[in-house]
PDB file of N, CA, C and O in Angstrom:
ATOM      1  N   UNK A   1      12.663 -41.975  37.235  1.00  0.00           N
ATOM      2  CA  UNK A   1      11.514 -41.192  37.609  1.00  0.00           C
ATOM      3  C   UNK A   1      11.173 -40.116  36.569  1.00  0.00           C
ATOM      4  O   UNK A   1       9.981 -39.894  36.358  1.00  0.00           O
ATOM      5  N   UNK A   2      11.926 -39.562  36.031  1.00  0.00           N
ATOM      6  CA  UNK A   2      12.296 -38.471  34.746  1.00  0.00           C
ATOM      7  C   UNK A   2      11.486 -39.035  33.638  1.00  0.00           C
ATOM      8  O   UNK A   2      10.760 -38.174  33.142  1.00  0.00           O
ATOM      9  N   UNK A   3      11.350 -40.502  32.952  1.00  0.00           N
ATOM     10  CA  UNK A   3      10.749 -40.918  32.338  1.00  0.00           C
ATOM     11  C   UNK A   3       9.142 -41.119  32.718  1.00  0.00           C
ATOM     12  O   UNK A   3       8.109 -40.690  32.204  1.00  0.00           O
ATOM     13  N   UNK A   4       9.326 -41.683  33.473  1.00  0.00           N
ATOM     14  CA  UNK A   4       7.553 -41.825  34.412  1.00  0.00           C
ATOM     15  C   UNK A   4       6.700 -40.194  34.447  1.00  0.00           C
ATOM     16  O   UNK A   4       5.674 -40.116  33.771  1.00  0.00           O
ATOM     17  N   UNK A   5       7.043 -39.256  35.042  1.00  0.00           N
ATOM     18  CA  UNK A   5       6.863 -37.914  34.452  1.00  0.00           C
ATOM     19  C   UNK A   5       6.756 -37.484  33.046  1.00  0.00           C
ATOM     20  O   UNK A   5       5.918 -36.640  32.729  1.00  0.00           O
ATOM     21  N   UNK A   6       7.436 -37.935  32.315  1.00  0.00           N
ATOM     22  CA  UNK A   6       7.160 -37.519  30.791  1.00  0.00           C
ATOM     23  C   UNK A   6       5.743 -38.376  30.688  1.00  0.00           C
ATOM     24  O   UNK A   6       4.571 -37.999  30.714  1.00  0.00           O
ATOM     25  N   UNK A   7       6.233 -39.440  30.584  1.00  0.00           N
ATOM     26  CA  UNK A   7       4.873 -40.150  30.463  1.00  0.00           C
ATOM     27  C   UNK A   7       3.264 -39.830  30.749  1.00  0.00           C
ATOM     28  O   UNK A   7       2.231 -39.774  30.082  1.00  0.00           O
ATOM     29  N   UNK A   8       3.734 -39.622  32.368  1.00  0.00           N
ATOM     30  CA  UNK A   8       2.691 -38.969  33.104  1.00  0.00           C
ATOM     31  C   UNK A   8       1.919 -37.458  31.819  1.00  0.00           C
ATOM     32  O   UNK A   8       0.829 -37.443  31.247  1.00  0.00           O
ATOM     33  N   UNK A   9       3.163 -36.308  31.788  1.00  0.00           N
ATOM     34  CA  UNK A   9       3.232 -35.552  30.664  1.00  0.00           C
ATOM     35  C   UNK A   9       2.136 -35.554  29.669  1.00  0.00           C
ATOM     36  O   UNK A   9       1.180 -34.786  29.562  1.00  0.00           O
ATOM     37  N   UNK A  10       2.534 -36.744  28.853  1.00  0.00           N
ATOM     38  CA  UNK A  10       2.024 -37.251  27.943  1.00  0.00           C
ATOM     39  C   UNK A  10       0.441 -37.405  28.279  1.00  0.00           C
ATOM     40  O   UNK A  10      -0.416 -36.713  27.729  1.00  0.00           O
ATOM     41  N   UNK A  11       0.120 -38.563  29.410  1.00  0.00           N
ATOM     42  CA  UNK A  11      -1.328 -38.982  29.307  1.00  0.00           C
ATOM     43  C   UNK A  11      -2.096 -37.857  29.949  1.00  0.00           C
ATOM     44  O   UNK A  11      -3.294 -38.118  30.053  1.00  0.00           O
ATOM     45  N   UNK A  12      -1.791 -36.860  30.336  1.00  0.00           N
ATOM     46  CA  UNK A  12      -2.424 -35.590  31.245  1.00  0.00           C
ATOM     47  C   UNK A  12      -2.681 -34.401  29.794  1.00  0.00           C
ATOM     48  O   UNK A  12      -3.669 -34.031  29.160  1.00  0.00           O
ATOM     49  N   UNK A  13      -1.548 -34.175  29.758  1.00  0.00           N
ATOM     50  CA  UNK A  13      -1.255 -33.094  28.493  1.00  0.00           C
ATOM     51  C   UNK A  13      -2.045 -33.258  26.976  1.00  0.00           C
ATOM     52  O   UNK A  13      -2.484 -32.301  26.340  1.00  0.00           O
ATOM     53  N   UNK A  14      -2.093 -34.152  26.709  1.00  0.00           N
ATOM     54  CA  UNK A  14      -2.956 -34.482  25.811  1.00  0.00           C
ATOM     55  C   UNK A  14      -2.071 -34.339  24.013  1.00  0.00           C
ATOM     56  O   UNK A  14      -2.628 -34.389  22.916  1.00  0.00           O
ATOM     57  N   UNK A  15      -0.264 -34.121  24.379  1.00  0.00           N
ATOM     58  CA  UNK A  15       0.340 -33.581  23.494  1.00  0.00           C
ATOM     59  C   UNK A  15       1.136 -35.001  22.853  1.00  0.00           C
ATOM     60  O   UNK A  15       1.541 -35.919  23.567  1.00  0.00           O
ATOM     61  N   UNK A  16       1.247 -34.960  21.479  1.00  0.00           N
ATOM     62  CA  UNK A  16       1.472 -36.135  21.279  1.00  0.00           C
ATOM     63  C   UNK A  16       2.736 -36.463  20.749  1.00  0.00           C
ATOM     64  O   UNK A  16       3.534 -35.539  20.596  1.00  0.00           O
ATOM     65  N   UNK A  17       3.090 -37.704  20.415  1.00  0.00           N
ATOM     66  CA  UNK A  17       4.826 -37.383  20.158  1.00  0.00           C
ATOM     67  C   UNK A  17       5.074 -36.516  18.624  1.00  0.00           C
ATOM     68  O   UNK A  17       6.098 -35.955  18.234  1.00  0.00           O
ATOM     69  N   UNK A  18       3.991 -36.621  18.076  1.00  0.00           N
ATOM     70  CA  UNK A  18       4.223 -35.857  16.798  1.00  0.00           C
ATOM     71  C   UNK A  18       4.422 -34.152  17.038  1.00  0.00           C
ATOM     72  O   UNK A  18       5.045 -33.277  16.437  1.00  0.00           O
ATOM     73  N   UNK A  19       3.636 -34.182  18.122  1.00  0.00           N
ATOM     74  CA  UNK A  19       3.550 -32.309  18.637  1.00  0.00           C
ATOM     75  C   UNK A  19       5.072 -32.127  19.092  1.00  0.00           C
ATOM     76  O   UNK A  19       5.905 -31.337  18.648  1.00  0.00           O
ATOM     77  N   UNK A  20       5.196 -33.060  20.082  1.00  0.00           N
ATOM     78  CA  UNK A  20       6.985 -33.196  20.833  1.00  0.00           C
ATOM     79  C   UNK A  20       7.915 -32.846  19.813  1.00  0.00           C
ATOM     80  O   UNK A  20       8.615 -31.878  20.111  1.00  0.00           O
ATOM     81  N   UNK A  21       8.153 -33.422  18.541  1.00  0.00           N
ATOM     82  CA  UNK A  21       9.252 -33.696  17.798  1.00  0.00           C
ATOM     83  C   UNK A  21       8.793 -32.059  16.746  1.00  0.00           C
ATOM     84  O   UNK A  21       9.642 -31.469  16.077  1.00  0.00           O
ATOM     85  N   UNK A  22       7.798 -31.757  16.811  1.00  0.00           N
ATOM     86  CA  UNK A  22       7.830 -30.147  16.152  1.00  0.00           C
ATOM     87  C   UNK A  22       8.184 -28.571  17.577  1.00  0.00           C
ATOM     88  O   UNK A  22       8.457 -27.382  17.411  1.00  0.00           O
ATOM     89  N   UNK A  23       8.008 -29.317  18.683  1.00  0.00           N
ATOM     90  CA  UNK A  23       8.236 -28.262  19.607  1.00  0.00           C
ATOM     91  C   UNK A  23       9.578 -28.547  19.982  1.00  0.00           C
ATOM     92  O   UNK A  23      10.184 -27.584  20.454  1.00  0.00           O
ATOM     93  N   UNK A  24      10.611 -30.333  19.835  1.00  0.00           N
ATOM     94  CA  UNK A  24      11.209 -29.626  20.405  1.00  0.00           C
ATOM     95  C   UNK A  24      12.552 -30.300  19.724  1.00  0.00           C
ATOM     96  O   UNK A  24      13.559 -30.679  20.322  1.00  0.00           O
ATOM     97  N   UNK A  25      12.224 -30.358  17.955  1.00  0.00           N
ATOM     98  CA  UNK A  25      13.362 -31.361  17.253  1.00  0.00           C
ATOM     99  C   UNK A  25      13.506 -32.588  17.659  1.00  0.00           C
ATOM    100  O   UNK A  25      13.939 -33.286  16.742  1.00  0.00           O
ATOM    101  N   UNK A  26      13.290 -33.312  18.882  1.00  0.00           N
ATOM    102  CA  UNK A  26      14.132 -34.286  18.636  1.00  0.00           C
ATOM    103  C   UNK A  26      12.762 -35.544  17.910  1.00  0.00           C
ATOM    104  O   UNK A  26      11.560 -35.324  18.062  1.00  0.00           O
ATOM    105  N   UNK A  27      13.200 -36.541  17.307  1.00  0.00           N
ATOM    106  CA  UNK A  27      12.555 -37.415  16.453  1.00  0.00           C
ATOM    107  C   UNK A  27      11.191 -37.778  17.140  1.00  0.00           C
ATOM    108  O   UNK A  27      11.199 -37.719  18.369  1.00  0.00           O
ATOM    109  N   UNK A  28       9.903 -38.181  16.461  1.00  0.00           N
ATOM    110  CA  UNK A  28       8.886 -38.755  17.344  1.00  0.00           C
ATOM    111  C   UNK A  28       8.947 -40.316  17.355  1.00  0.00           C
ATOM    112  O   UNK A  28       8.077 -41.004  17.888  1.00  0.00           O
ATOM    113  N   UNK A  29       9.674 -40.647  16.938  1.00  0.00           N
ATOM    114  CA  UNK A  29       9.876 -42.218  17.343  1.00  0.00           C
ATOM    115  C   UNK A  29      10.785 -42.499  18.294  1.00  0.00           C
ATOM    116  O   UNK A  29      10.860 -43.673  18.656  1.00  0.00           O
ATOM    117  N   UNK A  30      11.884 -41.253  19.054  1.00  0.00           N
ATOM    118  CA  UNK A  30      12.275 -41.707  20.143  1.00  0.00           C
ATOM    119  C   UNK A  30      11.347 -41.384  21.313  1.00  0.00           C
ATOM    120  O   UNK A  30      11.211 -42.034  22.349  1.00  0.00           O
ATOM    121  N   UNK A  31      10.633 -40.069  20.889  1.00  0.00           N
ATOM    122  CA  UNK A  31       9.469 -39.867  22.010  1.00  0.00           C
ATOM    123  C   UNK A  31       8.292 -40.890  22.536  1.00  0.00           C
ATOM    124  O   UNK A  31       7.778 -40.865  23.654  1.00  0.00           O
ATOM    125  N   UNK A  32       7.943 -41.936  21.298  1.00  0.00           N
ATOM    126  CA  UNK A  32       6.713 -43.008  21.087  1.00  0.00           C
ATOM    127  C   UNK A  32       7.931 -43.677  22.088  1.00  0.00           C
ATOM    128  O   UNK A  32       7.372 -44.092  23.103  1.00  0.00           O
ATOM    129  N   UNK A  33       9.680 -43.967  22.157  1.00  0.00           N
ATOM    130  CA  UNK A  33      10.055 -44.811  22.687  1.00  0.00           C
ATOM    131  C   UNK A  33      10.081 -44.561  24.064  1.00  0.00           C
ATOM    132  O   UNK A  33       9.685 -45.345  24.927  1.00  0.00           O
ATOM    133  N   UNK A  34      10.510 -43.562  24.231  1.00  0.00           N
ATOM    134  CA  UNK A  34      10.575 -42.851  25.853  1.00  0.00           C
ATOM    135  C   UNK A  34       9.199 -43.412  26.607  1.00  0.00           C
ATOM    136  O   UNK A  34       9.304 -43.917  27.724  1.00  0.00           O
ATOM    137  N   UNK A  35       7.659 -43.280  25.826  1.00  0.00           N
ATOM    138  CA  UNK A  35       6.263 -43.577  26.420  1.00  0.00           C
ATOM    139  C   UNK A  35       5.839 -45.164  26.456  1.00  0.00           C
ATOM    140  O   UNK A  35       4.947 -45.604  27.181  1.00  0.00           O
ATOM    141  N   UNK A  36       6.522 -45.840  25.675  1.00  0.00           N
ATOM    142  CA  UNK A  36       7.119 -46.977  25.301  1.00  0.00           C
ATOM    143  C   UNK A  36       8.008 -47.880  26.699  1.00  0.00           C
ATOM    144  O   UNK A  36       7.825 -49.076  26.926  1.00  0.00           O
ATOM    145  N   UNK A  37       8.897 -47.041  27.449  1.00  0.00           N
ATOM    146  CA  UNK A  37       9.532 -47.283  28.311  1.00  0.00           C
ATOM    147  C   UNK A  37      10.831 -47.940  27.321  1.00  0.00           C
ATOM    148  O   UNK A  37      11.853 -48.201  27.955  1.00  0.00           O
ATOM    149  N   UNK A  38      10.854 -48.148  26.217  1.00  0.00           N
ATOM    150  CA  UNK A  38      11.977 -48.507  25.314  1.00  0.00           C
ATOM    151  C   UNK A  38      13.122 -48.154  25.398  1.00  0.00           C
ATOM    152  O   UNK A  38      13.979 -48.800  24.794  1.00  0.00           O
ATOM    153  N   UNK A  39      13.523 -46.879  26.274  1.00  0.00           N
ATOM    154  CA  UNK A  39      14.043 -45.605  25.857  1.00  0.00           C
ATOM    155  C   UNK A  39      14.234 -44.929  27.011  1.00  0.00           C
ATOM    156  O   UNK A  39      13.290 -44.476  27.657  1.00  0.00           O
ATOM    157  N   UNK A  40      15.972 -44.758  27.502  1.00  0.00           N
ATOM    158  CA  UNK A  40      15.882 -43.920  28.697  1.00  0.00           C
ATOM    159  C   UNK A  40      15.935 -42.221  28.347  1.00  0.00           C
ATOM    160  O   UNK A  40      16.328 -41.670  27.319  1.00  0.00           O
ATOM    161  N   UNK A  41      15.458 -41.699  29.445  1.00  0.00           N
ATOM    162  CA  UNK A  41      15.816 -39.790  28.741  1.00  0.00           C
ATOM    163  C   UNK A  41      16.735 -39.246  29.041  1.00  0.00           C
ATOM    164  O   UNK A  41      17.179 -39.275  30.188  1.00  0.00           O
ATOM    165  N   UNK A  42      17.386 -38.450  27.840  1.00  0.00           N
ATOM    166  CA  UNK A  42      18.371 -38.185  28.359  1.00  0.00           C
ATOM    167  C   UNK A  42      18.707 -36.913  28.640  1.00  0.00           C
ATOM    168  O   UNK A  42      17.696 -36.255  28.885  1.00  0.00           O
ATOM    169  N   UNK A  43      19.807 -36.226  28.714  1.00  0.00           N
ATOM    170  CA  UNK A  43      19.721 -34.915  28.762  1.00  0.00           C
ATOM    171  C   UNK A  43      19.541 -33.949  27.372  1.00  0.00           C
ATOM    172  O   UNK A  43      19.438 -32.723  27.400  1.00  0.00           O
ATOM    173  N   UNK A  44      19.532 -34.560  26.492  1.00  0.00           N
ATOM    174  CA  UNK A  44      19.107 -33.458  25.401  1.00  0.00           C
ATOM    175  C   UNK A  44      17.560 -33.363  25.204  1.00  0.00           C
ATOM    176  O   UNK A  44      16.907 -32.491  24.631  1.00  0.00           O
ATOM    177  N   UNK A  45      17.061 -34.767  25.984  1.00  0.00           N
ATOM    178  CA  UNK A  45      15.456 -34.746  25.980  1.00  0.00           C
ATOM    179  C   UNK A  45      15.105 -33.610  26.641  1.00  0.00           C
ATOM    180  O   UNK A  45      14.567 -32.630  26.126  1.00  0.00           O
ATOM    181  N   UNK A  46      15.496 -33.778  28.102  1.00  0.00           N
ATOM    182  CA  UNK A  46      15.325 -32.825  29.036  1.00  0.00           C
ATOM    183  C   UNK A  46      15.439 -31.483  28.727  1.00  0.00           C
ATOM    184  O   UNK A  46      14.435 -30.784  28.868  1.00  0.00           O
ATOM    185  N   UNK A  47      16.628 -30.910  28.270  1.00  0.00           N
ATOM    186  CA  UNK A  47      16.604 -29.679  27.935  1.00  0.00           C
ATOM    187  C   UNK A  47      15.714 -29.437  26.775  1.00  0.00           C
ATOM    188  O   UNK A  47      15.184 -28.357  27.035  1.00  0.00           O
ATOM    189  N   UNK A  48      15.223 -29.894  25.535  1.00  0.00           N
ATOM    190  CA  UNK A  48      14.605 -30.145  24.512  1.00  0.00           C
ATOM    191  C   UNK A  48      13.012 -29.551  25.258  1.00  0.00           C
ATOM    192  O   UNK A  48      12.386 -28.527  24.981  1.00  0.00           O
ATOM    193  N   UNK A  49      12.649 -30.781  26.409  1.00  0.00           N
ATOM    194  CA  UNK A  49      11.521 -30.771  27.231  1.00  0.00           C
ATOM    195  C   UNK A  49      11.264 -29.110  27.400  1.00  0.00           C
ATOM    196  O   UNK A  49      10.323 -28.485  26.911  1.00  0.00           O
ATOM    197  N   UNK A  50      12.374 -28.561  28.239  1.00  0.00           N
ATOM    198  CA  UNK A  50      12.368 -27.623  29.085  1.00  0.00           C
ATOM    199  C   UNK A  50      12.097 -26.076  28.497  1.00  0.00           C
ATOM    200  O   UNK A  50      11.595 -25.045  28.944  1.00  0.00           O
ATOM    201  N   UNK A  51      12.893 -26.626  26.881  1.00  0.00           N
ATOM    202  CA  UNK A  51      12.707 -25.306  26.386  1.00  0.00           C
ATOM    203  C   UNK A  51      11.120 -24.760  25.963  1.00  0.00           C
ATOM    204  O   UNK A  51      10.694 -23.609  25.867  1.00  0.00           O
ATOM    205  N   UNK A  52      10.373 -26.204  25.733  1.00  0.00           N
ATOM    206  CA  UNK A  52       9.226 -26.176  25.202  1.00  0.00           C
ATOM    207  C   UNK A  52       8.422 -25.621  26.585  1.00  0.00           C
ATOM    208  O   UNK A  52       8.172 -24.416  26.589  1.00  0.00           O
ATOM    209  N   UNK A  53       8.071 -26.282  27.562  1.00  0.00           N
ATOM    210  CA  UNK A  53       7.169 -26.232  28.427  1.00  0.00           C
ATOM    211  C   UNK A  53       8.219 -25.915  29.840  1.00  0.00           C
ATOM    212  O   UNK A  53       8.684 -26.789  30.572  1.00  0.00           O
ATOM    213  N   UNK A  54       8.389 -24.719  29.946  1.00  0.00           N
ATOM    214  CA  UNK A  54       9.555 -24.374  30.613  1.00  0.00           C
ATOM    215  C   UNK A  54       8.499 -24.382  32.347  1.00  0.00           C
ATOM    216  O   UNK A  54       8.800 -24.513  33.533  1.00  0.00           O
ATOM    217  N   UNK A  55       7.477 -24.207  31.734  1.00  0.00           N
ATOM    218  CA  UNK A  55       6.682 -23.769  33.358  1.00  0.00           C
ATOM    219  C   UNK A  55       6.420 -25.337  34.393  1.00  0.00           C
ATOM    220  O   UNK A  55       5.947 -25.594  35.499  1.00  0.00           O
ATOM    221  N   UNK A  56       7.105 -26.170  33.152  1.00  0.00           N
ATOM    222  CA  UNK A  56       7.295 -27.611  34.159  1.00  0.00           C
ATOM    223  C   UNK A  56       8.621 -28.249  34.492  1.00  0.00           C
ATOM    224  O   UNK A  56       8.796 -29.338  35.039  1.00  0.00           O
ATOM    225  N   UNK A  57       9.398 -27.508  34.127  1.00  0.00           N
ATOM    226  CA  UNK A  57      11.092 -27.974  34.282  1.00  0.00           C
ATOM    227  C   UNK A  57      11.332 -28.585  35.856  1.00  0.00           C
ATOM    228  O   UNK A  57      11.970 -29.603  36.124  1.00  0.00           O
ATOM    229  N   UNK A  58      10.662 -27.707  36.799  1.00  0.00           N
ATOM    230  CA  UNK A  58      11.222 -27.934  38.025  1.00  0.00           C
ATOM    231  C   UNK A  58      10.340 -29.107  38.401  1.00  0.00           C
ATOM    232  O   UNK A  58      10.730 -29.805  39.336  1.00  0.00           O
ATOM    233  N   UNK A  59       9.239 -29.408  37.816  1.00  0.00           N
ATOM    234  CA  UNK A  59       8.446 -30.822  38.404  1.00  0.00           C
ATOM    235  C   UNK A  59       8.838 -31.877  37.311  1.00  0.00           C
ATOM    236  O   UNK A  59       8.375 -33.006  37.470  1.00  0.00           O
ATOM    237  N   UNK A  60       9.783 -31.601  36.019  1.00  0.00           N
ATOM    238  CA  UNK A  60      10.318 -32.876  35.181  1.00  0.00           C
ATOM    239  C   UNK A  60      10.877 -33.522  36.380  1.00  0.00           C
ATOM    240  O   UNK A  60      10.511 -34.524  36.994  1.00  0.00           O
ATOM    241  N   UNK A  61      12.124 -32.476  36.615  1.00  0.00           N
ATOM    242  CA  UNK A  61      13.387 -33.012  37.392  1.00  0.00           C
ATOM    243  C   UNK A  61      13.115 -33.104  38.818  1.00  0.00           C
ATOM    244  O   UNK A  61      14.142 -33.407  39.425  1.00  0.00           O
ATOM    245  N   UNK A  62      11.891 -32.921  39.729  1.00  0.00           N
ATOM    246  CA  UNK A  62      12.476 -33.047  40.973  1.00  0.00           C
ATOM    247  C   UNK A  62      10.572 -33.679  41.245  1.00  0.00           C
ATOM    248  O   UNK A  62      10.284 -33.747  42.440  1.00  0.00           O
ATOM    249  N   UNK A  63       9.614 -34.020  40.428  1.00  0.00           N
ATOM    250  CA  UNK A  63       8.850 -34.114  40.798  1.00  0.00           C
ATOM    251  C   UNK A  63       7.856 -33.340  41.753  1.00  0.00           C
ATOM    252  O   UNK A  63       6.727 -33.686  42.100  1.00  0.00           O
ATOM    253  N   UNK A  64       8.720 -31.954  42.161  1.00  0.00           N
ATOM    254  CA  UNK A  64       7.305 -30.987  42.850  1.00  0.00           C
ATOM    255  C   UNK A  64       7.001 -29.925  42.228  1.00  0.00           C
ATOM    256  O   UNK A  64       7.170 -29.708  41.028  1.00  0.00           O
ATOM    257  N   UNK A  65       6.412 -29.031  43.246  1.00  0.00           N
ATOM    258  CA  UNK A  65       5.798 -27.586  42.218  1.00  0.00           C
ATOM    259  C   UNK A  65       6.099 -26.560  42.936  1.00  0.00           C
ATOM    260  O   UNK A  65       6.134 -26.736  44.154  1.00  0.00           O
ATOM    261  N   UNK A  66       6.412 -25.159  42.370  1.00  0.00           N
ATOM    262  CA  UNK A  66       6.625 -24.450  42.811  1.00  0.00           C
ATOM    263  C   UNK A  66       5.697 -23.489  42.415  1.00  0.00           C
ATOM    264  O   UNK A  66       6.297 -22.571  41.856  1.00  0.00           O
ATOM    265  N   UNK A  67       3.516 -23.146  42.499  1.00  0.00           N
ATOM    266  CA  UNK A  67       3.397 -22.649  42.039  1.00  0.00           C
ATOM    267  C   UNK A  67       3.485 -20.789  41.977  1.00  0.00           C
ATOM    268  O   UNK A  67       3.436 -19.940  41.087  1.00  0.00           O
ATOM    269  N   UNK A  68       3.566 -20.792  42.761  1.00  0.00           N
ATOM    270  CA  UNK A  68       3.818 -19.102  43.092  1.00  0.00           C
ATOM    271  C   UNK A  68       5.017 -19.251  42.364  1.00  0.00           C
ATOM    272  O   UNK A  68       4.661 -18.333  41.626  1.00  0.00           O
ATOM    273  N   UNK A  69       6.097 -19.564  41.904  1.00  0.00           N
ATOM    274  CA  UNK A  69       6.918 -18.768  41.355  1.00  0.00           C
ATOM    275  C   UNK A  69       7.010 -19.866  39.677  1.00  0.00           C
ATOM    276  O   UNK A  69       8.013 -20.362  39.164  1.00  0.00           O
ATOM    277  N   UNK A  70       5.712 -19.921  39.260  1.00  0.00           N
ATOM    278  CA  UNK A  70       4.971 -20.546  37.945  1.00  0.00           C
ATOM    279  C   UNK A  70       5.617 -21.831  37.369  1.00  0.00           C
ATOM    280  O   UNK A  70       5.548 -22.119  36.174  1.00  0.00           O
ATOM    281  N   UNK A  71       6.446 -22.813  38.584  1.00  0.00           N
ATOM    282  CA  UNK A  71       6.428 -23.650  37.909  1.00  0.00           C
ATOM    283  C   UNK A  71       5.403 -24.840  38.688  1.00  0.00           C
ATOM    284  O   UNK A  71       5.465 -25.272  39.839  1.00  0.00           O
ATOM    285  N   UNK A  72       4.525 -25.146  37.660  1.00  0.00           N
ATOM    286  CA  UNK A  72       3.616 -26.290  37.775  1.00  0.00           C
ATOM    287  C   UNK A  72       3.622 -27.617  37.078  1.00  0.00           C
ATOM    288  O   UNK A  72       4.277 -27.952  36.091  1.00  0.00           O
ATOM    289  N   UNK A  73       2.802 -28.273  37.755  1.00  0.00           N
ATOM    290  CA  UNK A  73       2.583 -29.556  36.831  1.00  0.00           C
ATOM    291  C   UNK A  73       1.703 -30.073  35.895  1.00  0.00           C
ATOM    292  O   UNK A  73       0.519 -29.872  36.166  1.00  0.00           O
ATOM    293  N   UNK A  74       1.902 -30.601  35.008  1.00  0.00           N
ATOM    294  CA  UNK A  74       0.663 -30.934  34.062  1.00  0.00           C
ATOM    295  C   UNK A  74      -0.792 -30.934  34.430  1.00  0.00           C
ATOM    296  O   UNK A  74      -1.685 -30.426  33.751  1.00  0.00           O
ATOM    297  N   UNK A  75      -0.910 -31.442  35.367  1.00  0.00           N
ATOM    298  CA  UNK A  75      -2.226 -31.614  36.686  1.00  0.00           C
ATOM    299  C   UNK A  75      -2.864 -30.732  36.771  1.00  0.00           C
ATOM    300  O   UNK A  75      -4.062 -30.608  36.515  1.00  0.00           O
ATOM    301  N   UNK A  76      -1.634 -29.521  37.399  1.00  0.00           N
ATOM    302  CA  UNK A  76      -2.323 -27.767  37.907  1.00  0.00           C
ATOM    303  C   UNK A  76      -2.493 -27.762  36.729  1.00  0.00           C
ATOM    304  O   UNK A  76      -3.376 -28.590  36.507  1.00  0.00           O
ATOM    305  N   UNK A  77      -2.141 -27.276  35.749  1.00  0.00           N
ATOM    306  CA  UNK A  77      -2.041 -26.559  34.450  1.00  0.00           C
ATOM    307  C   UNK A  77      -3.659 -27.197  33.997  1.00  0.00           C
ATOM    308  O   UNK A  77      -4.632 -26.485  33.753  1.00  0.00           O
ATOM    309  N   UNK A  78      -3.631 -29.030  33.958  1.00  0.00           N
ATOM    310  CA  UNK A  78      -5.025 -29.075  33.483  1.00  0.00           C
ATOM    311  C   UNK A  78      -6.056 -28.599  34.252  1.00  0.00           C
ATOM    312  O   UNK A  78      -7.078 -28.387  33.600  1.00  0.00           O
ATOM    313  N   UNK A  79      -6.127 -28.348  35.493  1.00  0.00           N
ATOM    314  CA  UNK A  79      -7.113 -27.847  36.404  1.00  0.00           C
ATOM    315  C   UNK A  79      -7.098 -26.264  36.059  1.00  0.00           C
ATOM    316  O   UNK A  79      -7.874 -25.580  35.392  1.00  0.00           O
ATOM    317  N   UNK A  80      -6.354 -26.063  36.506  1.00  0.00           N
ATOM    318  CA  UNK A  80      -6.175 -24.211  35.430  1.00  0.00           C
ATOM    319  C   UNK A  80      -7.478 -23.986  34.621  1.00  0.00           C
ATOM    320  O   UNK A  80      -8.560 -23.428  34.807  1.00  0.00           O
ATOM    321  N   UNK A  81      -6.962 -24.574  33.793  1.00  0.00           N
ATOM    322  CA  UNK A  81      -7.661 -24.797  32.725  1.00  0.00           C
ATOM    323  C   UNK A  81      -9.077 -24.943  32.636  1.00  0.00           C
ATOM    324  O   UNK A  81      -9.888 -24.092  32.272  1.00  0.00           O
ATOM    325  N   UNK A  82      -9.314 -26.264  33.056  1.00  0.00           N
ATOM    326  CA  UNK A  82     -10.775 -26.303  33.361  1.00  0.00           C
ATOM    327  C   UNK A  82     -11.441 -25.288  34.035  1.00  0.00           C
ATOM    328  O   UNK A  82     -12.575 -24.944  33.701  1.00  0.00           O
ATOM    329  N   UNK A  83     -10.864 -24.802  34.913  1.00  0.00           N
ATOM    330  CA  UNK A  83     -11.694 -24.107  35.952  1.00  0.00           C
ATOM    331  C   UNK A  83     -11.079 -22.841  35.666  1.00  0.00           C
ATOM    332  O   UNK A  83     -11.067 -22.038  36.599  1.00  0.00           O
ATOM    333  N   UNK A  84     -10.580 -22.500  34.603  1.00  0.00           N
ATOM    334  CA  UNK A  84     -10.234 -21.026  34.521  1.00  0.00           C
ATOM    335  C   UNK A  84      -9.493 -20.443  35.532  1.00  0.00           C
ATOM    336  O   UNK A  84      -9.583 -19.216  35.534  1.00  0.00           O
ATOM    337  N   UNK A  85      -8.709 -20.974  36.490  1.00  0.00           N
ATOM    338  CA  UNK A  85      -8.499 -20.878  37.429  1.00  0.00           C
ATOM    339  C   UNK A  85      -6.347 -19.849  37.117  1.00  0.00           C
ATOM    340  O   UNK A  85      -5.630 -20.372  36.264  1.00  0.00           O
ATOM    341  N   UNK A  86      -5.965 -18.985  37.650  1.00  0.00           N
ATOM    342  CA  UNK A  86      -4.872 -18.764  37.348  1.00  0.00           C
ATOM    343  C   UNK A  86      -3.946 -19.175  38.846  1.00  0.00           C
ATOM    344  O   UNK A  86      -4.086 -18.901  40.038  1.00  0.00           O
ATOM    345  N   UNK A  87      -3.317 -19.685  38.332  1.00  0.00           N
ATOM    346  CA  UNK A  87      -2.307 -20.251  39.122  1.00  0.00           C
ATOM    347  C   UNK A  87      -0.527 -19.960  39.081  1.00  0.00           C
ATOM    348  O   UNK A  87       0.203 -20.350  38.169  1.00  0.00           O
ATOM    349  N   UNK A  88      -0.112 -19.249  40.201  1.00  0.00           N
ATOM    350  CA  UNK A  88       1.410 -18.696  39.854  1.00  0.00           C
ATOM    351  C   UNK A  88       1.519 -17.667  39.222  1.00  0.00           C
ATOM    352  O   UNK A  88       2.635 -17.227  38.947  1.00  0.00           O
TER     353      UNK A  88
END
């Protein structure tokens, strides 16, 4: 499910594996593999993930949101966005 979320990540976020591998070291050809489904994630992804976009850690790993206490999902964050909207 951890992978399906990145993914998700990916086609929402608009961030690409080349952005991934400067935010968060690890290579962009294991990231192209992870979106790929090539490629399971592992925990150095995860923490890697977490350090970058920390305000989604709790919806990598458990799939929900907590926004009042700012962790959201790619989703909120793009709606945020659009609509100027502040959230958490």
């Amino acid at each position: 499910m951890i992978r399906e979320r990145l993914i998700e990540f990916f086609n929402v976020s608009g961030v690409t594996s080349k952005d991934m591998e400067k935010l968060t070291g690890i290579d962009r050809d294991k990231w192209n593999a992870v979106r790929a489904k090539r490629r399971r994630v592992n925990e150095d992804d995860i923490e890697a993930f977490n350090g970058a976009f920390p305000q989604f850690a709790y919806w990598l790993t458990t799939g929900l949101t907590i926004p009042e206490a700012g962790q959201i999902s790619p989703e909120i964050e793009k709606a945020r966005s659009e609509n100027n909207l502040k959230i958490g």
